[in-house]
N, C-alpha and C positions, 0 to 999 in steps of 0.2 A: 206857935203851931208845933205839932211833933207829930213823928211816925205814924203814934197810935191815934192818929186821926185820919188816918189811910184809908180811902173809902173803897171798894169795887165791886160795882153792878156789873154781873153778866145780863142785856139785853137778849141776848136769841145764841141756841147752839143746836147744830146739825153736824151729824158724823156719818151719813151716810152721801157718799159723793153721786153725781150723776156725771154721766160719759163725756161732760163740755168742763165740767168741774166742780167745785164747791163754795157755800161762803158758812165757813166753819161756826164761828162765833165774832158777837159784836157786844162789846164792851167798854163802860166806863170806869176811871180810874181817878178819883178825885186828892190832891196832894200826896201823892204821887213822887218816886225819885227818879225813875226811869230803872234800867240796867245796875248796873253796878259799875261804879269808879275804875276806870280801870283793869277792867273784865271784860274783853271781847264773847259775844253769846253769837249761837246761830241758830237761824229756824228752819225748821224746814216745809216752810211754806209761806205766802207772800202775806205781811203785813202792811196796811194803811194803816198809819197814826197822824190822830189831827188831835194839834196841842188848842186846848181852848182859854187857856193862861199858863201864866210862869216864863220862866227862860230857861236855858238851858246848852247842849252842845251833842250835837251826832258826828259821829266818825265812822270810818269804815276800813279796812282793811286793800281796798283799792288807795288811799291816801286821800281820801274824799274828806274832808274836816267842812261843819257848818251850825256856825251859831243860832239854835231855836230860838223861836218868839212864838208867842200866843198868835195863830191862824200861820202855824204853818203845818201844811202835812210833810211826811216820812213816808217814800215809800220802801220796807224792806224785801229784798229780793232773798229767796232759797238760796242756802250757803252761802252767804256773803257775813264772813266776820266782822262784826259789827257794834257799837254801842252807840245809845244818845241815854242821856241820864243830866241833871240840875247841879249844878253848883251845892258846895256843901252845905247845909243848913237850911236848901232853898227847897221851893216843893214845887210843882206843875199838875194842873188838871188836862187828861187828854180822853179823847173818844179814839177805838180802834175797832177794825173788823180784819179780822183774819179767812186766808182764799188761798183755794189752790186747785189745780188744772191745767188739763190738756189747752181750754184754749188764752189762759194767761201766758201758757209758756208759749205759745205759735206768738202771740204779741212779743214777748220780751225776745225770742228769736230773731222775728222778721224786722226787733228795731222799732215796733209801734211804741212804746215805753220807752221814754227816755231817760233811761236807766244812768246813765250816767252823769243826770242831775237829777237823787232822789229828793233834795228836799226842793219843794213848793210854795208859796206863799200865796192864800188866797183869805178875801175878806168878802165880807163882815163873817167873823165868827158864826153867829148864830144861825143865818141861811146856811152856810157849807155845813153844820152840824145836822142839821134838817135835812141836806142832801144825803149826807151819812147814814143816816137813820133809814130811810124812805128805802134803803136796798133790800132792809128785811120788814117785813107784812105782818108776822108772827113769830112768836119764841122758837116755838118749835115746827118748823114747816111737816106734813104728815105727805104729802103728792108729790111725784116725779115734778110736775107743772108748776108747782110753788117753787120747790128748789129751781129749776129751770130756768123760771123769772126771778129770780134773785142771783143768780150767775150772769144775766144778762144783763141787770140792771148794774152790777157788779162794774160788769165788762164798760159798760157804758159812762159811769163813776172813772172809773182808773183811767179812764180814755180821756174824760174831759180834762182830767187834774198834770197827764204825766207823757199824754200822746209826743210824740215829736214836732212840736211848730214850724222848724226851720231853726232853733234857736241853737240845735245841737251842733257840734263839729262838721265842718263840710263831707269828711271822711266818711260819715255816718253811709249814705244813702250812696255812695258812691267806690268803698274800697274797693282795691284788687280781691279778688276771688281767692287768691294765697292765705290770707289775713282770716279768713273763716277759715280752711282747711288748717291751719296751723292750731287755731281756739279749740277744733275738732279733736285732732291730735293729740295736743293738750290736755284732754278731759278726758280720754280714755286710756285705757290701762293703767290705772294710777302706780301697778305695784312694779310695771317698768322703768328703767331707766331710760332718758331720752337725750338725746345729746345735738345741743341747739343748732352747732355747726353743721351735721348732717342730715340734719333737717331743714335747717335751710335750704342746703344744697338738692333736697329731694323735692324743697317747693320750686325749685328753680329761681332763688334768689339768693346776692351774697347774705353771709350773714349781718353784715351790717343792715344793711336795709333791713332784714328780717326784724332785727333785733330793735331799730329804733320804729321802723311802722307797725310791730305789735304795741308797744311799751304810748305808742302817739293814738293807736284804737282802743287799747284798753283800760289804759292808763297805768298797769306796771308791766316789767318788763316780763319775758315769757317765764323764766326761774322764779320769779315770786308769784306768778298767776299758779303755775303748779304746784307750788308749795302750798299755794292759798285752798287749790282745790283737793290737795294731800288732807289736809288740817281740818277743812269744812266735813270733809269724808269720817274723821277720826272723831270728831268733835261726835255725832251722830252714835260712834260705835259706843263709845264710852257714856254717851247718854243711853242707849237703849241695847248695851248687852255687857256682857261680863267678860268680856274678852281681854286676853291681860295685856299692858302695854308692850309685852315683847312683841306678841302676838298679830297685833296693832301694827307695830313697826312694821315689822315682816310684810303683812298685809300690805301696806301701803308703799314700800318702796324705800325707807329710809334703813340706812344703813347698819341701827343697831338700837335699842331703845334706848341710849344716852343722844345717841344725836336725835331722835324724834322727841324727847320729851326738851332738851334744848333749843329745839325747835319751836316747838308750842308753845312755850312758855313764851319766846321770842314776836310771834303775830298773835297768839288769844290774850295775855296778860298773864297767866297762870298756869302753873304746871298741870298735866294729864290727871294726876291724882287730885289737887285740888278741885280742877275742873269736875272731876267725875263726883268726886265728894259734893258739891254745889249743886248739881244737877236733881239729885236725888232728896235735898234739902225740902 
């Protein structure tokens, strides 16, 4: 087998969103590599991938690492640096539909998504592919009411496959109220400096505790979560505008474009330039 036996069906694509959300496009991908080796990518918007053979490996930039098999889904979340891609020489066949919306994100918000075990394992193959399928009706939906029912049955998909069981950290359903205010903090103003000690101090916790009950909700600690959403943000610019990496830098907070492209290179795999060069491939 090789490459050029790379099959892909686009099933159904829609670009015009409705006010609950969308379900973009749903496609298959037959011997297949995934991502690329060693190249963190970001989306921006939520992927379902259900592998239908092969094997493989997803990683994540929260240090999430997990070995694919054939009936497992992937679910990818908005700015989360990421890959899953085969073994060298190896190929996988997967079905995916890509989504995005106001009311995915209220889910991944309020914690309905359990986000922090994206990958799934569900069988037999063939019924979850059917369930897959069943979200969209037609290629090209034409009515507010077709799109509408396909963000709901969407909804209802992602629900059954990733909802939170009880299986998740006790922390989940239960943190201190600090622990979101700090996530908050964190995600805005990217091109501020923030400085962990007094911020603690203004959550009204020491920093220690700050510092190991972020790193125990999220899974890294609060300087790599920012970094991560410095990088997610950048990742984005450099895909979809022309903006130079000084510029970039500046923009985002880091201190000079030798330390933001050291940076990059450090959590995506590859430098800015490369990166931007790939995207546009």
């Amino acid at each position: 087998m090789t490459i050029d036996q790379l099959e892909t069906k686009i099933l159904h694509f829609n670009d015009i969103p409705t006010k609950l959300g969308q379900v973009t496009a749903v496609g298959i991908i037959k011997n297949g590599t995934g991502t690329e080796r060693g190249v963190l990518r970001v989306y921006g918007s939520y992927a379902l991938v259900y592998f239908l053979e092969g094997t493989g490996e997803y990683f994540d930039a929260n240090g999430y690492r997990h070995k694919i098999v054939a009936g497992d889904f992937v679910l990818v979340t908005p700015d989360l640096p990421h890959r899953y891609s085969t073994r060298p020489g190896q190929y996988w066949s997967e079905c995916h539909i890509i989504f995005d919306g106001p009311v995915f994100d209220l889910c991944r918000a309020q914690g309905v998504f359990n986000v922090d075990q994206p990958v799934v394992h569900k069988e037999p193959v063939d019924a979850w592919l059917s369930r897959m399928l069943s979200v969209v009706t037609s290629p090209e939906p034409s009515s507010f009411v077709e799109k509408a029912a396909e963000v709901t049955r969407m909804l209802a998909l992602a629900m059954e496959i990733f909802a939170d069981d009880g299986t998740a950290p006790v922390e989940r359903g239960g943190a201190p109220a600090w622990l979101a205010s700090a996530k908050a903090i964190l995600d805005a103003n990217l091109e501020a400096d923030v400085d962990p000690k007094s911020m603690a101090r203004d959550l009204g916790v020491s920093y220690e505790t700050f510092r190991k009950g972020f790193q125990k909700q999220f899974g890294v600690s609060p300087g790599l979560y920012r970094t991560q959403r410095r990088l997610a943000v950048a990742c984005r610019l450099l895909e979809l505008t022309t903006m130079t990496h000084q510029r970039i830098a500046s923009h985002l907070g880091f201190a000079d474009e030798f330390h933001f492209s050291k940076r990059f290179k450090q959590v995506i795999g590859v430098g800015p330039r490369e990166y931007r060069r790939r995207s546009v491939e």
